[in-house]
Phi, psi and omega in degrees: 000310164321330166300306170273305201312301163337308194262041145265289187319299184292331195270000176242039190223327162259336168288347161286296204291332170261351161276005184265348181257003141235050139281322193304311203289352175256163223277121205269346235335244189234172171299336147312305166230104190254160188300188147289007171229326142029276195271282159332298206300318205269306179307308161346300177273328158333284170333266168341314168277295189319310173310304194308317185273354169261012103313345167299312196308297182324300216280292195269358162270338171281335157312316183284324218265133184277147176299325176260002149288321165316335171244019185250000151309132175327330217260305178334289207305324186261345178081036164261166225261163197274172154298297170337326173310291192328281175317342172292322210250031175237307166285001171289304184319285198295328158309323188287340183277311159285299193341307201278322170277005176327296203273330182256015148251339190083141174330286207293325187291276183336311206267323157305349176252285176320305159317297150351281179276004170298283190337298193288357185246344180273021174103335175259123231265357185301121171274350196282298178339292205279350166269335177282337168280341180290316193286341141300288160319016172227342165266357145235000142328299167297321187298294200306338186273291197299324166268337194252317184278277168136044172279130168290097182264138176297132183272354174056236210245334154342265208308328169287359188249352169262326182317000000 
C-alpha cells in the first residue's frame, strides 16, 4: 500500500511541476493585481508542496513498516477495500455532482452544499460546527474569486432572485 501511496504521491509531484511550468510563462502580475498565471502558479506551488510531503511520509513510513503485517490483515486477506475508499468515492459523487449544478444553483450555493457534505462524509457529525465552517470557507472563496480575482462565476438562482 505504501508502494501506490509512493508512486500517487510522485506522479502528482511531477504534474505540479509541469503545471507549475507552464504557469510560469503567464503573465503573474502582483498581489495587488494579479495576472492570468497568478492563481496557477499558487495551485502549482501548492501541488508541489503538498505532493513532495506526502512522499516524504510514503517513502519513510514505508521503510518502519514491516511488509508482512501489511499482508496479514483482515482486510489484505480477504481484498476488501478500506473506509477511507468509501469516502474517496463519496467525494468523486460530490464533485461530479457540484460540476453538473455548478451553473444552475451557482457558486456560492453549489460550493456550500459541497463543503457541507465533504464535512459530513469525512466524519463530522456536529451541524452548527460544520455550517458555520462551511459558510465561512464559501465567503471566501467568494470575496477571493469573484471579488478580488474578478473570475466570473455563476450566480445561478442568486442572480434570478437580486435581478
Amino acid at each position: 500500500m505504501k508502494n501506490a501511496d509512493a508512486l500517487l504521491a510522485g506522479f502528482v509531484l511531477l504534474v505540479g511541476i509541469g503545471y507549475a511550468g507552464m504557469a510560469w510563462w503567464m503573465p503573474r502580475g502582483n498581489i495587488s493585481y494579479p495576472g492570468p498565471g497568478f492563481f496557477p502558479a499558487l495551485v502549482g506551488l501548492f501541488m508541489i508542496l503538498t505532493s513532495a510531503g506526502c512522499l516524504v511520509q510514503a517513502i519513510a513510513s514505508g521503510k518502519s513498516q514491516d511488509p508482512s503485517a501489511v499482508r496479514d490483515t483482515p482486510e489484505a486477506q480477504a481484498g476488501r477495500t478500506t473506509p477511507s475508499a468509501g469516502k474517496a468515492w463519496g467525494l468523486l459523487g460530490l464533485l461530479v455532482a457540484y460540476a453538473l449544478f455548478l451553473k444552475s444553483l451557482g457558486f456560492l450555493i453549489a460550493i456550500f452544499l459541497f463543503l457541507l457534505a465533504s464535512i459530513r462524509i469525512f466524519g463530522y457529525r456536529r451541524w452548527l460546527p460544520s455550517l458555520g465552517i462551511t459558510a465561512a470557507i464559501a465567503a471566501i472563496s467568494y470575496v477571493s474569486f469573484v471579488i478580488w480575482l474578478k473570475v466570473p462565476l455563476p450566480l445561478g438562482i442568486l442572480g434570478d432572485i437580486l435581478d
